[in-house]
C-alpha positions as CSV (number, residue, x, y, z in Angstrom):
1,X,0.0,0.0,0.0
2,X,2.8,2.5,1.0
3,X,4.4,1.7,-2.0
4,X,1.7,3.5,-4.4
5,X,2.6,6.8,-2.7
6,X,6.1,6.8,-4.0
7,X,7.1,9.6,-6.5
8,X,4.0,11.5,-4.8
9,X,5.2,12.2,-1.0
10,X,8.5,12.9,0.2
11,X,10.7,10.1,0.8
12,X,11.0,10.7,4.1
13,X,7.5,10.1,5.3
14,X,7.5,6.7,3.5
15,X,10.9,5.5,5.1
16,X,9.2,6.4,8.8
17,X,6.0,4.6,7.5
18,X,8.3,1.5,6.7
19,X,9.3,1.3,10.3
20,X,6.6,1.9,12.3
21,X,4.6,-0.9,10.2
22,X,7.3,-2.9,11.3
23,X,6.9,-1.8,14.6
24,X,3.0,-2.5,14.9
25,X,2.3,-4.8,12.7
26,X,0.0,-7.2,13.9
27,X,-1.4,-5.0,16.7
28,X,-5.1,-4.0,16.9
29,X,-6.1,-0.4,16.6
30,X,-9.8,1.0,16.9
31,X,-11.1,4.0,15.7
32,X,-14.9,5.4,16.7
33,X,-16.9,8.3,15.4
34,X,-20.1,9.5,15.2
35,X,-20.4,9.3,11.2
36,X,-19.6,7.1,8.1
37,X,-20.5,9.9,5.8
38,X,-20.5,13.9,5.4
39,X,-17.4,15.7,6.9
40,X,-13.6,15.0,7.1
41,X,-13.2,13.2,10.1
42,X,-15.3,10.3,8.3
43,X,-13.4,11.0,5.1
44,X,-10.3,10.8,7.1
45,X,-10.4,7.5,8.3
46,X,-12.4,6.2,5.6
47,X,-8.5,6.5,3.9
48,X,-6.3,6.0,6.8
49,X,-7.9,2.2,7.4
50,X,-6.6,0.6,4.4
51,X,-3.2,2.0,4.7
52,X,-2.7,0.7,8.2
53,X,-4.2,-2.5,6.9
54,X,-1.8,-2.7,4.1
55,X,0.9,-2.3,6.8
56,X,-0.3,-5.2,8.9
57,X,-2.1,-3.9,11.4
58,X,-5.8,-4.8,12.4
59,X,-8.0,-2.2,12.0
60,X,-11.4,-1.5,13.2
61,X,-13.9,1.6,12.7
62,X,-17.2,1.7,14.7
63,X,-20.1,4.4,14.5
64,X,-21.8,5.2,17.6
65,X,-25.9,5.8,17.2
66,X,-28.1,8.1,18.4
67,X,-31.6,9.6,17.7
68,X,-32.0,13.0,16.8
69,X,-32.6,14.4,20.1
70,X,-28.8,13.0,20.9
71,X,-27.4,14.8,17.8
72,X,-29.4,17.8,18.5
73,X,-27.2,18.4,21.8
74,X,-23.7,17.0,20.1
75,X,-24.4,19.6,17.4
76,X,-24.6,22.1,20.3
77,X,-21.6,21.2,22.2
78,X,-20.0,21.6,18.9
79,X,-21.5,25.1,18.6
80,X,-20.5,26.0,22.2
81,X,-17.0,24.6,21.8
82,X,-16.0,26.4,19.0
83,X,-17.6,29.8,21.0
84,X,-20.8,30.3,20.4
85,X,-22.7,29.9,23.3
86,X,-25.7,27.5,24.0
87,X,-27.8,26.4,27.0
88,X,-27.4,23.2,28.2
89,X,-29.7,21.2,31.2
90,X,-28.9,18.1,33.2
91,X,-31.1,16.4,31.1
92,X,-28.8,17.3,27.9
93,X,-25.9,16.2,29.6
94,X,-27.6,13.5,31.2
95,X,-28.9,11.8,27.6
96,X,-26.1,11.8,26.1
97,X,-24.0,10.1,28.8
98,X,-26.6,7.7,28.7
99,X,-26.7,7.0,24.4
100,X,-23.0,6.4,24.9
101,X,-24.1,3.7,28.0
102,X,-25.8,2.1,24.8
103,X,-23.7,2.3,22.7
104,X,-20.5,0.8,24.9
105,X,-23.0,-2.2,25.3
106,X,-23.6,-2.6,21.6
107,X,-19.8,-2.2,20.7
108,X,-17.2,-4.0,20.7
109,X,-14.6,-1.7,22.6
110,X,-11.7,-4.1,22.8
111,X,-8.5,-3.2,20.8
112,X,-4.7,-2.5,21.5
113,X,-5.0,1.2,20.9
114,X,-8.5,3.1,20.7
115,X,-9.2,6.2,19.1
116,X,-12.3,8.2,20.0
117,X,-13.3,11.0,18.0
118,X,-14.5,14.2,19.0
119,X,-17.3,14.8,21.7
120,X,-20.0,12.6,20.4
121,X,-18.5,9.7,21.8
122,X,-16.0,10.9,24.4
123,X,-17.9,9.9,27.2
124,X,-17.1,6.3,26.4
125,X,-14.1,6.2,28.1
126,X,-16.2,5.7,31.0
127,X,-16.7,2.5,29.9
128,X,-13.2,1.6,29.1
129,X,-12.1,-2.3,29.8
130,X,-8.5,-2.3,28.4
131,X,-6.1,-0.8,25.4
132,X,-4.6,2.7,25.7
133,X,-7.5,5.1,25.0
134,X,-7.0,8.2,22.8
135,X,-9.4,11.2,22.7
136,X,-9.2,12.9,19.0
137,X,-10.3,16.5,18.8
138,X,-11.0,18.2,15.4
139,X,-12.6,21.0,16.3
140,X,-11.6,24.8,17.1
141,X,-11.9,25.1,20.8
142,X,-9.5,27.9,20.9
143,X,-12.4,30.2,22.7
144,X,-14.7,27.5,24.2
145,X,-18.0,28.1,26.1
146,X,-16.6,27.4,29.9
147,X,-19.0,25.2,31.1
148,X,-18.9,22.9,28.2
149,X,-15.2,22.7,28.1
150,X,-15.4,22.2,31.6
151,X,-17.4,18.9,30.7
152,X,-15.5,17.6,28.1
153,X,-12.4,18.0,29.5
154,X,-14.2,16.1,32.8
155,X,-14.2,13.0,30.3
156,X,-11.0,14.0,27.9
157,X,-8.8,13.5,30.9
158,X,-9.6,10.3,31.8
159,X,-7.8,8.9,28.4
160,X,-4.1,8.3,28.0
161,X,-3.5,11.1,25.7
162,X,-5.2,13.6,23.2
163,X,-4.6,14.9,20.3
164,X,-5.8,18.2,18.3
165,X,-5.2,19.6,15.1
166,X,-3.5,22.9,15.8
167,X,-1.8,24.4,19.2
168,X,-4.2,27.0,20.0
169,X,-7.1,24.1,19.9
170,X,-6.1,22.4,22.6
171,X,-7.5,22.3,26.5
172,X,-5.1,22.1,29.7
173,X,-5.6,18.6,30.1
174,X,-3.6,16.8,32.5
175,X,-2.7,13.8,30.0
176,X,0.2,14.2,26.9
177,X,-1.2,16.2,24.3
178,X,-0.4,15.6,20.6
179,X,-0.5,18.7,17.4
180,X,-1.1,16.4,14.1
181,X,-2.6,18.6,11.5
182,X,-5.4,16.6,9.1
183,X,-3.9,16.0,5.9
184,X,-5.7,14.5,2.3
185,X,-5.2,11.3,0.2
186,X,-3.7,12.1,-3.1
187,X,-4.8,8.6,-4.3
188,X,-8.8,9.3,-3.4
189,X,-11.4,9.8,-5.7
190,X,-11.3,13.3,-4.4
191,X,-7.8,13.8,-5.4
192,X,-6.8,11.9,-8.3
193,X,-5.7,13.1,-11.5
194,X,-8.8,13.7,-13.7
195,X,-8.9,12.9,-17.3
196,X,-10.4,15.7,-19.3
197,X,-13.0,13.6,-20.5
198,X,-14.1,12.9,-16.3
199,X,-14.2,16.8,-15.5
200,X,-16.1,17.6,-19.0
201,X,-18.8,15.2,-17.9
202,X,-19.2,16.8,-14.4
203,X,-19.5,20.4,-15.9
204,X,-22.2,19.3,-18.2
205,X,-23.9,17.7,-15.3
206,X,-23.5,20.9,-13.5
207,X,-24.1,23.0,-16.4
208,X,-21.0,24.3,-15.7
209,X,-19.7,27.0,-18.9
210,X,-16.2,26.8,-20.1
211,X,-15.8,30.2,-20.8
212,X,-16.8,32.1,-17.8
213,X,-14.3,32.1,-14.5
214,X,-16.0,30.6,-11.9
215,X,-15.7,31.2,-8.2
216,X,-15.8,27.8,-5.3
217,X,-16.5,26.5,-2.0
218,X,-16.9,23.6,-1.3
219,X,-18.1,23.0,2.6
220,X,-21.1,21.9,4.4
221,X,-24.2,23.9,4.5
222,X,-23.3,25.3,8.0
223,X,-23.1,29.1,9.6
224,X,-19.8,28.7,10.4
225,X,-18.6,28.1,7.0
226,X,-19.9,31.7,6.4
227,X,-21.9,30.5,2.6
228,X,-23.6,34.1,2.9
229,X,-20.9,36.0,3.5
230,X,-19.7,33.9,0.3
231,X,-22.8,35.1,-1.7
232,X,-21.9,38.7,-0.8
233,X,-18.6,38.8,-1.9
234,X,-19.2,37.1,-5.0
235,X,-22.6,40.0,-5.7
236,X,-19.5,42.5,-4.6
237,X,-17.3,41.3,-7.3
238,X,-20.2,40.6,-10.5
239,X,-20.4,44.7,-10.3
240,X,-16.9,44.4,-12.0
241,X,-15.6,41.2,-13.5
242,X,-18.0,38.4,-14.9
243,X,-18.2,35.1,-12.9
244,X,-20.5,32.2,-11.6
245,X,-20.4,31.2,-8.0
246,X,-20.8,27.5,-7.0
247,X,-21.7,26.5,-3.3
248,X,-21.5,22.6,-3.5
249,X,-21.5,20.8,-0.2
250,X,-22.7,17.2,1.4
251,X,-25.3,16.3,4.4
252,X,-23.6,14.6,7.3
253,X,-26.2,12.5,9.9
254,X,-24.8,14.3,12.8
255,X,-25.4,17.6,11.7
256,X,-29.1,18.8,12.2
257,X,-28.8,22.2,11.1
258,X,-27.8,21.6,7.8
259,X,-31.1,21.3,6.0
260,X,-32.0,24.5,7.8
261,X,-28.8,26.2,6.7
262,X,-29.3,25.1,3.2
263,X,-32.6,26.7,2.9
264,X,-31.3,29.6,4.1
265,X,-28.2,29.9,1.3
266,X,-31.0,29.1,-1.2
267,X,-33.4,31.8,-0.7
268,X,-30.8,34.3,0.3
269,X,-29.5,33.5,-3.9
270,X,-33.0,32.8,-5.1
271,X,-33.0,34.9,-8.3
272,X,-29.4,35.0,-9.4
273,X,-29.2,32.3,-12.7
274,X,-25.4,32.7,-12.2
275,X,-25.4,30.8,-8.6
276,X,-25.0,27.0,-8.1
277,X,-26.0,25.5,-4.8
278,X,-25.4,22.1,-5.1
279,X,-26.6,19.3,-2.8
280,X,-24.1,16.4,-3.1
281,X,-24.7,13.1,-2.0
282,X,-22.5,11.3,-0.2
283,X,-18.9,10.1,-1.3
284,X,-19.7,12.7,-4.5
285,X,-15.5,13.0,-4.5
286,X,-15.0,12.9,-8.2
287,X,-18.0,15.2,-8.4
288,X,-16.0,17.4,-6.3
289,X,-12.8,17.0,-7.1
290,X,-13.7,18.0,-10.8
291,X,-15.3,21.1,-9.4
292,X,-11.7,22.3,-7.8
293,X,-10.3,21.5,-10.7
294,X,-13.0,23.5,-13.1
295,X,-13.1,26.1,-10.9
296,X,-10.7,29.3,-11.8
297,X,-10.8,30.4,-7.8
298,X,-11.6,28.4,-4.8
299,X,-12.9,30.0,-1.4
300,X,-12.5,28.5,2.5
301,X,-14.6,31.7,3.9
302,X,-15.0,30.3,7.5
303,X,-15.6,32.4,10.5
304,X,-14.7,29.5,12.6
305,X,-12.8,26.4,11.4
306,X,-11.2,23.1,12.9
307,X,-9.1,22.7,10.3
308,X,-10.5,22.4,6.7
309,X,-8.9,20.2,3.8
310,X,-10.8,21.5,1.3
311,X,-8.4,23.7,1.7
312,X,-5.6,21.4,1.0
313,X,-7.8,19.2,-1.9
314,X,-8.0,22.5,-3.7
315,X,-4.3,23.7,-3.3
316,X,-3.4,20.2,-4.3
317,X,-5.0,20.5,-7.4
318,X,-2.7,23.9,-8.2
319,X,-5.6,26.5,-6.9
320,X,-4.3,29.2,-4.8
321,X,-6.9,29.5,-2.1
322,X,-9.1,32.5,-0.4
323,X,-9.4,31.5,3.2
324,X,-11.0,33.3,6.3
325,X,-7.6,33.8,8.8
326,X,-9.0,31.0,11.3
327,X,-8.5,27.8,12.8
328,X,-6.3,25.7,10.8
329,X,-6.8,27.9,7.7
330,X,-3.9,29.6,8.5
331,X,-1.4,26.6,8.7
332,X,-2.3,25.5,5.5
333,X,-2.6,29.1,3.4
334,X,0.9,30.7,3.6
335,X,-0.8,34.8,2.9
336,X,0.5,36.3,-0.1
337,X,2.2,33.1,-1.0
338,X,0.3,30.4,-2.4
339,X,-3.4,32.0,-1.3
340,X,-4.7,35.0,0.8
341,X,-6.4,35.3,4.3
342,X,-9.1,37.2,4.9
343,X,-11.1,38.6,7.4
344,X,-14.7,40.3,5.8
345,X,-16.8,39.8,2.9
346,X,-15.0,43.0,1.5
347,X,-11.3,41.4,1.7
348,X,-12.8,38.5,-0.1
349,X,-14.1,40.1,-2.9
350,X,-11.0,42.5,-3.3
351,X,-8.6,39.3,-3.4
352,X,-11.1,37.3,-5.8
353,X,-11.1,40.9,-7.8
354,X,-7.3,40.4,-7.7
355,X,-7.1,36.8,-8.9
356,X,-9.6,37.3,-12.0
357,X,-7.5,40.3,-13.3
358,X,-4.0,38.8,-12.7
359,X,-3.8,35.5,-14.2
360,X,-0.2,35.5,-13.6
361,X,-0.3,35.3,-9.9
362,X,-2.9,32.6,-10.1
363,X,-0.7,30.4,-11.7
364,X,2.5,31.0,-10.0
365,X,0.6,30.9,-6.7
366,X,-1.3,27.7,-7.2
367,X,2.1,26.1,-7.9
368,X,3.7,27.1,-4.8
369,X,-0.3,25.9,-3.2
370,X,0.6,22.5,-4.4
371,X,4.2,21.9,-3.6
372,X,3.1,23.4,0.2
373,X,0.5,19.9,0.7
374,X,3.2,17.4,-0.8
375,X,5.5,18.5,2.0
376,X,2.9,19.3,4.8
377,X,-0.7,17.8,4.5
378,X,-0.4,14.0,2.1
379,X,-1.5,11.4,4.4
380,X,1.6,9.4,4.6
381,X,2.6,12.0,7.4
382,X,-0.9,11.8,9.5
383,X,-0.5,8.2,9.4
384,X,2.9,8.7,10.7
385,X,2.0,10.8,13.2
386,X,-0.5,8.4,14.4
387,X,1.9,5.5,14.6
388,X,4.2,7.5,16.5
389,X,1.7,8.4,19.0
390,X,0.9,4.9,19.6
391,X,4.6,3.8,20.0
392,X,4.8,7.1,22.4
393,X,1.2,6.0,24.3
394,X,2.5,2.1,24.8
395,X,6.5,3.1,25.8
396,X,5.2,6.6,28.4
397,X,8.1,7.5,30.7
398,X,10.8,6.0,28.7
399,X,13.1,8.8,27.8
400,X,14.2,6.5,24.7
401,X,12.5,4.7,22.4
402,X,13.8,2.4,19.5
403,X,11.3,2.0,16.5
404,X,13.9,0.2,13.7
């Protein structure tokens, strides 16, 4: 498996990958989430699997349930943890301790090392029998609501060790705390080479015209990914230069608000032929990935952000990237590099302004984009990263450890 990545990540990553197969091959790992489909933890892992399985480990990936008063309050712990605030009961707190009660009785939790994902499922360390236990955090909880940190961390520090995707993320936990940044799979569906034949066939499903610049995001349909704001700056900009916008994003299961969201983008551009709002279905990553690749400038306009690889998928594909200047946004967009950060609806249009009247820059910038994700964000390193942390987790308070 490692071996398909050669000639695509640095050499480097693959020789470390080498070794710590050796290390832990054989050994069980676990991963469990709230989600098979819709957002990039699920994505994630969805691609890390078979690569540790194609190393020799054994590799497991469980989905927690829960009805839709359960993801109801998950959704607003993940509101209040990335800062905006929300008002939770006993009862909240209460239910979902007692879905993951459930779902620890319907799951089988027993594995060498065991990643847990987020808060959906964080209380069910609670129910831990054996393994080293790993809490996961992709979210921005750089300005959490107090209470709810205060809860989460109540749980989080019960693991061995946590992990979060950038520094200013992370809570004072009294447990080792790991930085891995997310990274993409160059090999997916999502980020594969296209044929011209395979991106001609999605803009004629998309009625997409090849002779008008055309302005992306791709995200979820949620507030925080700002798809207003996205609308405005786009209306700022057609009093200029000629463009179409496309707003193209999948449901997850956890997420509640989307639908809601979604009907907000929609009549908010009811009226405008030259907008797309597209509704994807699930695993729609050649669908997608043709998008970056038709589209002459891509958008990340979050106001708050865990990390955000379409970031990354569209810098891989040689597109310079507009990104609001949060979360992980900023590790991944070097400003005035290979894409801009913003901060208003106003500093997006002026930069898309920019882009669509200097064609030079785009292209110079999207190849510095590209080169910046071989180095930094292929998934040979998070895999890496995630190896090492279980060598760390199994060897704590040696000062040395030998891996080869």
């Amino acid at each position: 498996m490692i071996s398909q990545y050669r000639g695509i990540a640095p050499k480097g990553q693959l020789e470390l990958l080498k070794i710590l197969g050796g290390k832990l091959k054989g050994r069980s790992i676990l991963n469990i989430n709230s989600t098979k489909a819709g957002g990039g933890v699920a994505e994630l892992l969805h691609r890390i699997m078979p690569i540790m399985a194609g190393m020799g480990m054994k590799g497991r990936w469980e989905v927690i349930e829960g009805d839709s008063h359960f993801f109801d309050i998950t959704k607003k712990i993940h509101n209040a943890l990335q800062g905006n605030p929300e008002k939770f009961t006993k009862e909240m707190w209460d239910y979902h301790y007692e879905i993951n009660r459930q779902n620890a009785g319907n799951l089988d939790l027993d594995a060498e090392f065991v990643f847990i994902h987020d808060p959906q499922p964080v209380s069910l360390i609670r129910f831990k029998k054996n393994g080293h236990w790993i809490w996961r955090c992709h979210i921005d909880m750089s300005a959490p609501q107090p209470d709810v940190a205060a809860r989460i961390m109540d749980y989080a520090s019960q693991y061995e060790a946590s992990i979060f995707s950038v520094a200013k993320f992370a809570m004072l936990l009294p447990i080792p705390e790991f930085i891995v940044l997310p990274s993409i799979d160059p090999l997916s569906d999502k980020n594969r080479e296209l044929t011209p034949d395979e991106i001609g066939e999605v803009a004629r499903k998309f009625d997409i015209p090849p002779d008008r610049p055309m302005v992306l995001q791709v995200s979820r349909f949620d507030r925080f990914k700002d798809p207003i704001g996205v609308i405005k700056a786009y209306r700022m900009v057609k009093k200029y230069n000629d463009c179409i916008l496309v707003l193209a994003g999948s449901p997850a299961k956890d997420d509640p608000e989307g639908e809601e969201v979604l009907d907000e983008v929609q009549n908010f551009a009811e009226g405008d032929p030259d907008i797309r709002i597209l509704l994807l279905p699930p695993f729609s990553d050649t669908d997608i990935n043709a998008l970056q690749r038709l589209a002459t400038i891509v958008l990340q306009k979050s106001l708050k952000e865990g990390f955000g690889l379409t970031v990354s998928e569209a810098m891989w594909k040689g597109k310079p990237v507009i990104g609001g200047a949060v979360g992980g946004i900023p590790h991944q967009i070097v400003h005035g590099v290979n894409g801009f950060l913003v901060y208003s609806e106003e500093g997006a249009a002026f930069r898309i302004r920019q882009y669509l009247n200097n064609s030079d820059m785009l292209g110079r910038m999207g190849e510095a984009a590209r080169e910046h994700v071989r180095n930094n964000f292929l998934i040979t390193r998070q895999v890496g990263d995630y190896l090492s942390i279980c060598v760390g987790v199994e060897n704590a308070g040696k000062a040395v450890i030998e891996v080869g």
